[in-house]
N, C-alpha and C positions, 0 to 999 in steps of 0.2 A: 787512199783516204777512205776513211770509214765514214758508216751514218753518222756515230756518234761526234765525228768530229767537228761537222759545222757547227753542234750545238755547243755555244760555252756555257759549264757549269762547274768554271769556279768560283761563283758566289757563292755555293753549296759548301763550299770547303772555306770561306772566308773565317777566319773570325767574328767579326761585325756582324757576319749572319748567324753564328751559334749561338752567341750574347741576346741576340734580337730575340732569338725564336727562344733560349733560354729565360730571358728578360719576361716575354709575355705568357708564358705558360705560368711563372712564379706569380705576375699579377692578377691572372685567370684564378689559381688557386689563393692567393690571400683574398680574391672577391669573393671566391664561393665559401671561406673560413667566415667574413665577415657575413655573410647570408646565411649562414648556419647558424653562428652565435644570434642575429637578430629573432630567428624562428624560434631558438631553444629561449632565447628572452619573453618572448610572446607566449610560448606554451608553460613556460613557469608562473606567469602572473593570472595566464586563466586556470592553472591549476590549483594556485593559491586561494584563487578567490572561490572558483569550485569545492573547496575544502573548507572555506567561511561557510560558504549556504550548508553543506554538509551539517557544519557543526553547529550551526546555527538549527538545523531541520532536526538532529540528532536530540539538543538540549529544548525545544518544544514538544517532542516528543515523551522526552524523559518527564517532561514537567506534568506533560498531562498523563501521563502513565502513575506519577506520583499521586495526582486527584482522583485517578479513579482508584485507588488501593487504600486514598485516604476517607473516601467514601462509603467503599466497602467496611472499613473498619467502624464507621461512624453509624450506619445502618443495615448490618448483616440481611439478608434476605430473611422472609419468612421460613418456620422450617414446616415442610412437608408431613402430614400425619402419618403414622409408621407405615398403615397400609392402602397410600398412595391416596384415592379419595375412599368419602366414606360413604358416598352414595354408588355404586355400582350403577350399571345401564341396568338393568332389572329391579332394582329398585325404585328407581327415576321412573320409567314406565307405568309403573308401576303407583307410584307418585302421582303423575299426571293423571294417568286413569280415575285414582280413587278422587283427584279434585272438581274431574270432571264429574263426574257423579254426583257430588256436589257435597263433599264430606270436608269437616274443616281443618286447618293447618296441624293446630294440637292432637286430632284423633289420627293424621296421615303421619305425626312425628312417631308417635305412640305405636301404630299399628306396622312400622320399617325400623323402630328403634334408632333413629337418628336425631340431632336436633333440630327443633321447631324453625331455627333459623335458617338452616341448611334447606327444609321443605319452601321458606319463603323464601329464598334468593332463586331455588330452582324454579319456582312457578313466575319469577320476575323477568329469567329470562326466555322462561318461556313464551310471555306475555311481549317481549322487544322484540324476540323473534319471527313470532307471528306478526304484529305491526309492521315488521321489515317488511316481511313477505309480500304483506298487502302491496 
């Protein structure tokens, strides 16, 4: 007599036992079939909805992309003088000095060849920026 032979193992060869072990591996995989279909259920309906907010955030966009283009058309910007400003920093300095001095807007327009208005906006913020200062 051998080891093997005290041990019996013909349940191992039974039918009843291939069915059983067959039986439960088949309900093992239809339970992880039906765990997969509930997960791929779950990740469809957050993907659905993720694609609402999407289109949802896309057409706010769009809208407001629509008013700033219908704005633009409704009040174009100013356009720039050809040769960018018409006061130069040597000018300007130049400006300030002679009002310092105590010479008036018209003879300071006159004597930089620019206009009058132009020498009173410059001396305005001259004047806010020194106030800043203080």
């Amino acid at each position: 007599m051998t080891n093997i032979d005290f041990v019996n193992l013909d349940w191992l060869v039974s039918p009843v036992t291939q069915y059983g072990i067959i039986g439960t591996g088949l309900l093992g995989c239809l339970g992880l079939w039906i765990a997969v279909k509930r997960e791929l259920r779950t990740v469809r309906s957050r993907l659905a909805n993720s694609r609402e907010s999407i289109d949802m955030g896309l057409q706010n966009l769009s809208s407001a992309l629509e008013e700033v283009r219908n704005l633009q058309k409704a009040d174009p910007p100013p356009a720039m003088p050809k040769d960018g400003f018409s006061l130069n920093l040597t000018k300007r300095a130049q400006a300030l000095r002679m009002y310092r001095r105590g010479e008036t807007v018209a003879s300071i327009a006159a004597a930089l060849q620019t206009p009058s208005t132009e020498i009173e906006l410059l001396l305005k913020v001259d004047r806010l920026l020194e106030s800043h200062a203080r």
